[in-house]
Backbone bond lengths (Angstrom), bond angles and torsions (degrees), N, CA, C in turn:
res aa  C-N    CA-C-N  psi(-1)  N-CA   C-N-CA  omega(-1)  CA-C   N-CA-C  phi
1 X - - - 1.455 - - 1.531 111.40 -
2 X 1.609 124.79 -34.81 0.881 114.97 -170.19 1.734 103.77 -80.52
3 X 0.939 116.01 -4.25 1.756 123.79 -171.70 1.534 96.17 -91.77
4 X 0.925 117.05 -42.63 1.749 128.90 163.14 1.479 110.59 -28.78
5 X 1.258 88.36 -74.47 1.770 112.36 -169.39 0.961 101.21 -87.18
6 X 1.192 146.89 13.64 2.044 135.54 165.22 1.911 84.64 -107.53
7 X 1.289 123.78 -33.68 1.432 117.14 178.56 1.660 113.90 -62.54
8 X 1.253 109.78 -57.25 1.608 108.46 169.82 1.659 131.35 -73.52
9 X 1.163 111.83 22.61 1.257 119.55 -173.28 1.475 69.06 -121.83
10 X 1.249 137.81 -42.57 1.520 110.28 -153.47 1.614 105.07 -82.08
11 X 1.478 104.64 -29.73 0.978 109.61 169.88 2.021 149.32 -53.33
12 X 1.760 82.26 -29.46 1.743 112.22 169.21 1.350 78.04 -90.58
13 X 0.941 173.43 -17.75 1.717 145.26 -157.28 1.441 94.71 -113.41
14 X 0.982 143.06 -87.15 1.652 134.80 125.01 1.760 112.24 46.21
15 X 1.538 99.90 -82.09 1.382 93.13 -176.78 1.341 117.58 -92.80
16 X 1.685 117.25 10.99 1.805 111.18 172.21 1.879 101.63 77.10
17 X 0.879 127.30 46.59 1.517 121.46 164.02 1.586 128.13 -145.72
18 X 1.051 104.08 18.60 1.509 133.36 157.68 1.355 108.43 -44.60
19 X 1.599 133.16 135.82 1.545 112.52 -6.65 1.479 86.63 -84.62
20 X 1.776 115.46 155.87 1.309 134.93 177.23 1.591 94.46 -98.34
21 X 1.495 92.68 168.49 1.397 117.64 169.00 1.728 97.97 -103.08
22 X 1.452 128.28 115.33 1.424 104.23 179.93 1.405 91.76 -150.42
23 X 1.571 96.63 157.45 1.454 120.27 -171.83 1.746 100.01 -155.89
24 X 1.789 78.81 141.98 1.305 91.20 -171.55 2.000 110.06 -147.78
25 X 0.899 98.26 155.66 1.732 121.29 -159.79 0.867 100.79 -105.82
26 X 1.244 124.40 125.86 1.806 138.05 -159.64 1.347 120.39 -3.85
27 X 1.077 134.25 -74.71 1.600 123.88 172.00 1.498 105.45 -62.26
28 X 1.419 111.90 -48.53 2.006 83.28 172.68 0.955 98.33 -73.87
29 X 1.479 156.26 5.89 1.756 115.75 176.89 1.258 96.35 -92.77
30 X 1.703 133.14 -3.14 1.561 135.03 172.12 1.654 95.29 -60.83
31 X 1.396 121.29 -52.53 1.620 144.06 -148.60 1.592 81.74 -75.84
32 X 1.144 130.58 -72.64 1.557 149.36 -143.10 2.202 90.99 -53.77
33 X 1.348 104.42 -62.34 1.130 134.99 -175.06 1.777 103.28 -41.38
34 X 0.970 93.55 -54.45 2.042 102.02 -167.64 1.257 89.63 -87.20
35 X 1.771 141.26 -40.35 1.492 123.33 176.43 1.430 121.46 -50.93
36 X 1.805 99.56 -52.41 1.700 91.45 -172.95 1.715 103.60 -90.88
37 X 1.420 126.21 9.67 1.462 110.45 164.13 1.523 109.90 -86.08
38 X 1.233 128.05 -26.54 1.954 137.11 -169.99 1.786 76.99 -92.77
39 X 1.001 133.79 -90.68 1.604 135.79 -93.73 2.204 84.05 -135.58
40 X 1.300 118.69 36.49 0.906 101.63 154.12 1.282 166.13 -24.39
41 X 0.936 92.87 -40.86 2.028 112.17 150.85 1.242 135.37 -50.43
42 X 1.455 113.59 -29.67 1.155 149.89 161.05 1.510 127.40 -52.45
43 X 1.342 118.01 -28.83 1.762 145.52 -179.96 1.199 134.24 -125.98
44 X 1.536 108.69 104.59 1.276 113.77 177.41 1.366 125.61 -59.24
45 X 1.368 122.42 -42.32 1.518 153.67 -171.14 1.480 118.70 -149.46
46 X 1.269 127.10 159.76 1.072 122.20 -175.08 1.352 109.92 -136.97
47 X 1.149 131.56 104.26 1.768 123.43 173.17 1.991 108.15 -121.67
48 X 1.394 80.75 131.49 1.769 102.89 -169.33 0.971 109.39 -107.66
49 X 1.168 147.43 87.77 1.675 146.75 147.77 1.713 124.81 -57.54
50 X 1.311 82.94 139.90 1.731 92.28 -153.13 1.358 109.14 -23.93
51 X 1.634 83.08 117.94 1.604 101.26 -168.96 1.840 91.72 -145.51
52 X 1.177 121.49 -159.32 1.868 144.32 178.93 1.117 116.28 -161.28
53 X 1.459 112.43 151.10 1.285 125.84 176.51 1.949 104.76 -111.19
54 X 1.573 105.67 -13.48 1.532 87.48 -177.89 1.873 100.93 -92.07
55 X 1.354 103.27 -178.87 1.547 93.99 157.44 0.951 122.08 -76.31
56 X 1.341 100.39 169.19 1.929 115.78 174.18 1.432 114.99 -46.47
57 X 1.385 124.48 122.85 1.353 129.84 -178.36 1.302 115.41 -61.23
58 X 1.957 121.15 107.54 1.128 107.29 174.14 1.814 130.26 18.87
59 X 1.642 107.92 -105.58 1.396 113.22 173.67 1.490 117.94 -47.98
60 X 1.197 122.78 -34.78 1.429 113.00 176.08 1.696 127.18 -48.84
61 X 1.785 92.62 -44.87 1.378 129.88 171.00 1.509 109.63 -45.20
62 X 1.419 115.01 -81.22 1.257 122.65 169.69 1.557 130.14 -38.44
63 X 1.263 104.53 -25.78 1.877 121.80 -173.69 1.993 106.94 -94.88
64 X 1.170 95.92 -41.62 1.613 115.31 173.34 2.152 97.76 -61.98
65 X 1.263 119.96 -54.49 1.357 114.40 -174.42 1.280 112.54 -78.84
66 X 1.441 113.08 -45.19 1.783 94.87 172.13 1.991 116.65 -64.91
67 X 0.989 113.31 -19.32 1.717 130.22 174.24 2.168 101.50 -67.26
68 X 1.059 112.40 -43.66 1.400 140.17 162.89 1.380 103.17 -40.99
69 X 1.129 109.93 -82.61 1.629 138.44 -174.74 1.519 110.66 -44.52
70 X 1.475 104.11 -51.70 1.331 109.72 -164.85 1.799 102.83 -87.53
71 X 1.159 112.45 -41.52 1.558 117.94 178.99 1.728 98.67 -66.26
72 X 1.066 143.47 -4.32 1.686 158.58 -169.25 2.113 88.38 -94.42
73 X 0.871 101.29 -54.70 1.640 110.72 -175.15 1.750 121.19 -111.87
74 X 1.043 123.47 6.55 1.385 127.62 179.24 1.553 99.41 -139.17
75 X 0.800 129.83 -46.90 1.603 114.27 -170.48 1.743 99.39 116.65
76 X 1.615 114.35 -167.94 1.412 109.15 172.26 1.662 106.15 -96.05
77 X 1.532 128.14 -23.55 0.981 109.36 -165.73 1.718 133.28 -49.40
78 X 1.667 97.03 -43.71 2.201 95.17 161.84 0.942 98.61 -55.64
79 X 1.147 133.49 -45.13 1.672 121.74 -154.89 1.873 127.01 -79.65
80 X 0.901 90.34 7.84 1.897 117.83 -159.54 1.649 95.80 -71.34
81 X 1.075 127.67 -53.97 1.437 138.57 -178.55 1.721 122.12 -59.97
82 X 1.665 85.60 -14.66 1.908 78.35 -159.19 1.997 77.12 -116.57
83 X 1.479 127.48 -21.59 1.516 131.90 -162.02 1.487 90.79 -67.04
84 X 1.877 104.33 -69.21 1.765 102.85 -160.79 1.561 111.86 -46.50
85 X 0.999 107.86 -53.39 1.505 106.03 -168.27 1.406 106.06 -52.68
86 X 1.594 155.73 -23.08 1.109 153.16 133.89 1.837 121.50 -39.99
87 X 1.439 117.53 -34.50 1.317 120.39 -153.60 1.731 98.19 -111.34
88 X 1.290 112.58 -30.06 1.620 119.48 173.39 1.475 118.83 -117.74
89 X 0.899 119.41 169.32 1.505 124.76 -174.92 1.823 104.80 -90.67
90 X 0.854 108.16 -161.76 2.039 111.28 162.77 1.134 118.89 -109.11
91 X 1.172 120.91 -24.71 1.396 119.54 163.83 1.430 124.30 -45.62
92 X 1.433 110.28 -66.77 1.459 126.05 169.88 1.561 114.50 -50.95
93 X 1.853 109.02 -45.25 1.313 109.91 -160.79 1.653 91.21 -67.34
94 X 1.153 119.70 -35.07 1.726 109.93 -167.06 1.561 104.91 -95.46
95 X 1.480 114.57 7.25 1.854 102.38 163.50 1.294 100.46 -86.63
96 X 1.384 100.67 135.47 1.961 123.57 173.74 1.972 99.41 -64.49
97 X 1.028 115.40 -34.01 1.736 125.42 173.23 1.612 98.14 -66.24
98 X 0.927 121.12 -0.95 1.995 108.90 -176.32 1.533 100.46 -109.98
99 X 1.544 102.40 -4.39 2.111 76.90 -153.04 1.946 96.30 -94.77
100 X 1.281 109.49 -2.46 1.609 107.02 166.47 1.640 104.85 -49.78
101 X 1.686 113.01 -73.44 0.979 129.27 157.99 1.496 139.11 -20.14
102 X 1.209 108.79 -28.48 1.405 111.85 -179.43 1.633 108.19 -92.93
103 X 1.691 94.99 -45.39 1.286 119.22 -175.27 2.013 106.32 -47.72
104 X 1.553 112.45 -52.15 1.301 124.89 156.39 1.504 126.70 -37.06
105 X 1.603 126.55 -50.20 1.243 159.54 -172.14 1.373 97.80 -66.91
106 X 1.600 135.31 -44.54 1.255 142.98 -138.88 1.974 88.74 -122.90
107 X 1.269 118.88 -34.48 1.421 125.85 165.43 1.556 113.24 -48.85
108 X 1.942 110.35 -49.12 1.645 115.64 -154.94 1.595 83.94 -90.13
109 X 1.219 134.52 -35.48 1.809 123.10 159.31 0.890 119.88 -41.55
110 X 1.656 122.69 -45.15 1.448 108.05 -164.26 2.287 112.08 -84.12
111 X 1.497 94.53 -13.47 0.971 99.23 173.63 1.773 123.12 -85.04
112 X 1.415 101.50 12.95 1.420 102.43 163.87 1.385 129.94 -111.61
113 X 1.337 139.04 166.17 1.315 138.55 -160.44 1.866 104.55 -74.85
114 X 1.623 97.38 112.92 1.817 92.44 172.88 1.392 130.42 -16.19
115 X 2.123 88.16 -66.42 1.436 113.83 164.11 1.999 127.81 -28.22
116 X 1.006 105.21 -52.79 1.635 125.87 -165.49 2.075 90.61 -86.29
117 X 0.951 101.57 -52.80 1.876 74.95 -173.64 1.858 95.57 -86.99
118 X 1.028 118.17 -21.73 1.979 93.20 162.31 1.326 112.47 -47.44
119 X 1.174 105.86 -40.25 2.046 98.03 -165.52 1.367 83.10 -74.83
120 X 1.352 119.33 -74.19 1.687 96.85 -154.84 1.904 94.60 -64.90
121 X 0.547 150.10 14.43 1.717 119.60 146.77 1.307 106.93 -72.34
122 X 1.574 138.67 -41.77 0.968 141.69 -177.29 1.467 121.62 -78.47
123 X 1.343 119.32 -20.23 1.549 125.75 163.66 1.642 98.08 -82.77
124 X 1.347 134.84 -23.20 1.413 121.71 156.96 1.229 124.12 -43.23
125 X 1.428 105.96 -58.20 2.099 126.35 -177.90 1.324 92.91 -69.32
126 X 0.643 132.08 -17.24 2.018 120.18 -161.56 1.543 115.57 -105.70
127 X 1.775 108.18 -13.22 1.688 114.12 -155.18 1.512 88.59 -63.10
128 X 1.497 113.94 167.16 1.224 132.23 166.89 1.284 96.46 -103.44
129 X 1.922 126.00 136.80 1.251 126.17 165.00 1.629 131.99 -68.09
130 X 1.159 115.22 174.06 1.683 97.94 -160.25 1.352 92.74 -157.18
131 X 1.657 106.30 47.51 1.753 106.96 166.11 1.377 115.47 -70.60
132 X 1.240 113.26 -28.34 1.494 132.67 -174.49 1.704 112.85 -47.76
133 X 1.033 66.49 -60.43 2.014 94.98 171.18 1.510 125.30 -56.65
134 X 1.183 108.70 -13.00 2.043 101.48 -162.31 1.219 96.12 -99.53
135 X 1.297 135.03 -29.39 1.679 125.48 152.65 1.156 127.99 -22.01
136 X 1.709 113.44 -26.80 1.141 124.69 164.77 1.530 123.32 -64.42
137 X 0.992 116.78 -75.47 1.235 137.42 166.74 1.462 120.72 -15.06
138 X 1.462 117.91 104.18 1.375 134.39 170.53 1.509 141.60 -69.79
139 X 1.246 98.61 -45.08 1.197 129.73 -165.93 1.797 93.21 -67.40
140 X 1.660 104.89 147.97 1.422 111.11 162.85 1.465 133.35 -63.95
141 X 1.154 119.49 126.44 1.213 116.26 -156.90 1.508 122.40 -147.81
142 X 0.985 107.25 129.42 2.396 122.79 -156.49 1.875 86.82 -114.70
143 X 1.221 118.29 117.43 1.189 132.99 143.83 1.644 120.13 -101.03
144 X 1.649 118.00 119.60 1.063 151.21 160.42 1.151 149.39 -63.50
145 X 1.148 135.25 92.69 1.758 106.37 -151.86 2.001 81.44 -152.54
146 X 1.379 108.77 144.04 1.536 140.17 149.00 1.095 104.13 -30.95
147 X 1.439 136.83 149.12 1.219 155.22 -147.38 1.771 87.14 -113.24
148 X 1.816 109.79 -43.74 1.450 122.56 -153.94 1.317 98.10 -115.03
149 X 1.598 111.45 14.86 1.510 96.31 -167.03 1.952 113.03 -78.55
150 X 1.306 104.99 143.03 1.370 109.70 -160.17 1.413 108.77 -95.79
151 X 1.772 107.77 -37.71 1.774 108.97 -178.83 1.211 119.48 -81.86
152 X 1.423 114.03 -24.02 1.590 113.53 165.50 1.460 110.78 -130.40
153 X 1.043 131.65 77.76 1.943 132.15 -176.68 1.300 112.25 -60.43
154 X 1.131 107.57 133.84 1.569 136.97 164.10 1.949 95.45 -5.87
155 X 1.178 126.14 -72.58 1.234 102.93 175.99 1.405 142.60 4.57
156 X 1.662 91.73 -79.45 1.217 127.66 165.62 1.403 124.83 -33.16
157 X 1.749 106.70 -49.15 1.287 98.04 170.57 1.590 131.18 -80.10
158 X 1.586 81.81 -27.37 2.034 85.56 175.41 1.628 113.40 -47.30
159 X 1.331 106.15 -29.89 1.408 114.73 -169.93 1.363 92.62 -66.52
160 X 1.333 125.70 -73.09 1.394 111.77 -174.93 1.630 102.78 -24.31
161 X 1.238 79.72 -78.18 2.135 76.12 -157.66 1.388 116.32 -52.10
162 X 1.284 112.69 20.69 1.782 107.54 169.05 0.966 77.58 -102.00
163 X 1.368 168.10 -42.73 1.884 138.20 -117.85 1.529 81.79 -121.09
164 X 1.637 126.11 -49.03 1.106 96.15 -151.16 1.991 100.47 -100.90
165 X 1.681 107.95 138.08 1.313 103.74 -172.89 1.561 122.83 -47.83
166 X 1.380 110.23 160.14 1.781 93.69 178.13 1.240 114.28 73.47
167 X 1.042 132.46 -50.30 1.764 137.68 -166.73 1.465 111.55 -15.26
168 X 1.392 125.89 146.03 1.272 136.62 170.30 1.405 109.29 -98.56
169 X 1.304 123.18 115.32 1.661 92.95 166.56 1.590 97.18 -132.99
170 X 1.862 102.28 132.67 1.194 124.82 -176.37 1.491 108.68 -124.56
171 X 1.700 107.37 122.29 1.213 122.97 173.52 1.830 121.17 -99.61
172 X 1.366 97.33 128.89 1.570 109.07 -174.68 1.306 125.19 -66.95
173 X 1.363 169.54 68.92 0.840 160.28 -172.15 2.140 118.67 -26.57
174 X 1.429 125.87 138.33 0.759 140.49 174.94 1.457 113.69 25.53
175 X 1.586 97.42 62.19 1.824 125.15 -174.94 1.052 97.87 -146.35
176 X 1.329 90.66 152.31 2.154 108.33 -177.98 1.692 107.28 -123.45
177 X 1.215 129.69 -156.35 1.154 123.13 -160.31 1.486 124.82 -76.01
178 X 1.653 118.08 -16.58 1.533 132.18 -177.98 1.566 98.72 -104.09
179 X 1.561 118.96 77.10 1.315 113.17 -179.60 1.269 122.17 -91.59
180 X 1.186 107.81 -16.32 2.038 106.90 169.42 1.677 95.48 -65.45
181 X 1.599 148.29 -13.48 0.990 107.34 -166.11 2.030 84.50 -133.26
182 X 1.146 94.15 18.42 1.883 96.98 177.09 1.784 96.21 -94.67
183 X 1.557 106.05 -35.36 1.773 108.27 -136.18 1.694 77.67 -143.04
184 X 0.705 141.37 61.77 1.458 124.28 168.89 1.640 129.34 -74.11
185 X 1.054 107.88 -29.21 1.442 117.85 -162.72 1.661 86.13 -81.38
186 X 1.268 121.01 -44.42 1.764 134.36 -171.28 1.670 98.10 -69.02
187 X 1.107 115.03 -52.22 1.623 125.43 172.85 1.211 99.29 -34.97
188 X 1.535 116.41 -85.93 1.170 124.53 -162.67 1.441 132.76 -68.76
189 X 1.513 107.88 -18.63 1.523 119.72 161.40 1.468 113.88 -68.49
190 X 1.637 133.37 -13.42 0.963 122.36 -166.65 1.559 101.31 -110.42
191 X 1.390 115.61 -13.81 1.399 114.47 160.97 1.616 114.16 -75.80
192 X 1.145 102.70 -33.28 1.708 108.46 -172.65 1.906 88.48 -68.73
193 X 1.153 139.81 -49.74 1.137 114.62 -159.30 1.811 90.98 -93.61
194 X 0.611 139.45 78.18 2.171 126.51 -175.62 1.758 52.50 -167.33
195 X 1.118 127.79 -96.41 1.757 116.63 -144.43 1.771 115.01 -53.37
196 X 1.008 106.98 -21.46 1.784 111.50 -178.91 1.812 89.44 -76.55
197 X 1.016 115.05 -50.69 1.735 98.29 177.17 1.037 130.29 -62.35
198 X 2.195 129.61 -4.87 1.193 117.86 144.64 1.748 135.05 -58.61
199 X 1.214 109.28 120.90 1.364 68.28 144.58 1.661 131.04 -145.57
């Protein structure tokens, strides 16, 4: 994560558009988190979708690397039964209107390198947490999280918004952990109004 987030900071510094407005979805809200706590200057706003600031919970850890391991040498298809229920909520997973969508979702996976999402499953299990850190953090900032979300729960996010001052924290109704593509219209209305209140 921290190779993550020293890459996209170099990257906003890089292309001259500093401070950004940026938001990021579980592994970026890991990335989002360590940019505007190190490299403040760097962030206009901050919006985190169900994402964490502690590490990976023991068992989560352990279940995430053998899931790693096995998707490294099998592909997703064994793994399909034990993934959704982490990546969608039940709501969605049991609307007959979602499974185009998923079916798509499970297409743009299979078109990526085994190799490349093992590590990041395994730079998931492995992150070091960075509650320590959000004290830092200035910038305005809306944390997001699924009502149903299973890989990072609502908990998780309250915590954000205790550490970091100001914090927003807005919970989704009958959404799980991929909410830009469970809740989108709700997603994106709640960024559209968190950014109309800068100014």
């Amino acid at each position: 994560m921290d190779t993550l987030a020293a890459d996209a900071a170099a990257l906003i510094t890089h292309l001259g558009v500093a401070p950004v407005h940026y938001v990021g979805l579980s592994m970026g809200g890991f990335v989002g988190q360590r940019i505007a706590a190190r490299q403040p200057h760097l962030v206009r706003s901050l919006t985190l979708l169900d994402t964490s600031a502690a590490p990976e919970d023991p068992a989560n850890a352990r279940q995430y690397k053998l899931l790693g391991a096995a998707y490294r040498l099998a592909g997703f298809g064994p793994l399909r039964s034990k993934v959704l229920p982490l990546m969608f909520g039940p709501a969605f997973l049991a609307d007959p209107a979602s499974q185009t969508l998923i079916g798509d979702w499970e297409r743009r996976l299979g078109r990526c390198r085994r190799s490349g999402i093992g590590k990041a499953v395994q730079g998931v299990a492995n992150r070091a947490g960075v509650e320590a850190e959000l004290g830092s953090i200035t910038a305005p900032t809306m944390v997001v999280v699924g009502a149903d979300d299973a890989a990072t729960p609502v908990a998780k996010s309250h915590r954000i918004g205790e550490l970091i001052a100001g914090a927003r924290v807005e919970v989704v109704p009958d959404c799980g952990h991929t909410s830009t593509l469970e809740q989108p219209a709700t997603v994106t209305g709640l960024i559209r109004d968190f950014l109309g209140t800068l100014t």
